[in-house]
N, C-alpha and C positions, 0 to 999 in steps of 0.2 A: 511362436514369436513372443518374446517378454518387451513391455514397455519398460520404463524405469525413469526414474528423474525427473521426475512434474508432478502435479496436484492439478485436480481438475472438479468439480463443484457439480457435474452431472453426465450422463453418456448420451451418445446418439447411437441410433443404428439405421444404416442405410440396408435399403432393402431396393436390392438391385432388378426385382422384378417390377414393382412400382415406381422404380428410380427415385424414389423420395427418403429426404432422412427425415425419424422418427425420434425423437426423446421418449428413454426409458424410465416412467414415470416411477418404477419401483426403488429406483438409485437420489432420487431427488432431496437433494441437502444433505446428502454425503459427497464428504472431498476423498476422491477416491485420488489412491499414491502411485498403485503398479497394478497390473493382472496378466493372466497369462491365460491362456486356454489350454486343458487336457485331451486328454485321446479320448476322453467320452464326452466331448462337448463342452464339458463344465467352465464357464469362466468365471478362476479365481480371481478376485478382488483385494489386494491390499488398502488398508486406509488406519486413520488413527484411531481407529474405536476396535482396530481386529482385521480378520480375513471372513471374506464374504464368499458362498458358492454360488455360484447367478445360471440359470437355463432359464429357454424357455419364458424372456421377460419377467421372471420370479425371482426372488432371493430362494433360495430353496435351504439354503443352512446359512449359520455363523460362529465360528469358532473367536475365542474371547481369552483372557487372561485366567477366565472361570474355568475353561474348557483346557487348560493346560499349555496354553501360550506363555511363552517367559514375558513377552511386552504384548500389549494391544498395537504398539505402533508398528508396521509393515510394509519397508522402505523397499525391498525385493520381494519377486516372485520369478522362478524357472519352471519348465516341467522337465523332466527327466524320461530317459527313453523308455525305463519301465514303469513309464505313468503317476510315480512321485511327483510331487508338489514338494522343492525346494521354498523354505521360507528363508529370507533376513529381516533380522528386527534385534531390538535394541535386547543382547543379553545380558541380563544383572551378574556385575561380578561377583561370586563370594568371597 
């Protein structure tokens, strides 16, 4: 499932065995844009500072303009049936 189209300033997670939602403290003062979840769990994060790889209540990577992103800003996210990670973001024209 892809979100898209909002900004949002922190996540919750409902944990439907405790029926209680829970704030993800590791996301806190990040405005997250879009994410998507993969076939290994991983939920990618879009936002304006890059793409975030979150499991497991961790950020566990982040890829950046350093790491070969054309923008930091990332307005989409898709996955693809062979486990790709579709990104949109702002490409510099030359």
């Amino acid at each position: 499932m892809e979100l898209r189209g909002w900004e949002a300033t922190g996540l919750i997670k409902y944990d439907a065995t405790k029926k209680v939602f829970k704030k993800v403290s590791a996301l806190s003062g990040i405005i997250l844009k879009t994410m998507v979840m993969d076939s290994k769990g991983i939920l990618w994060i879009g936002t304006g500072e890059g793409l975030i790889a979150f499991r497991n209540d961790s950020i566990i990577s982040t890829v950046t303009q350093d790491d070969g992103l054309p923008s930091n800003t990332i307005s989409l996210l898709t996955a693809g049936e062979d486990g790709s990670i579709y990104i949109g973001t702002r490409i510099p024209e030359n």
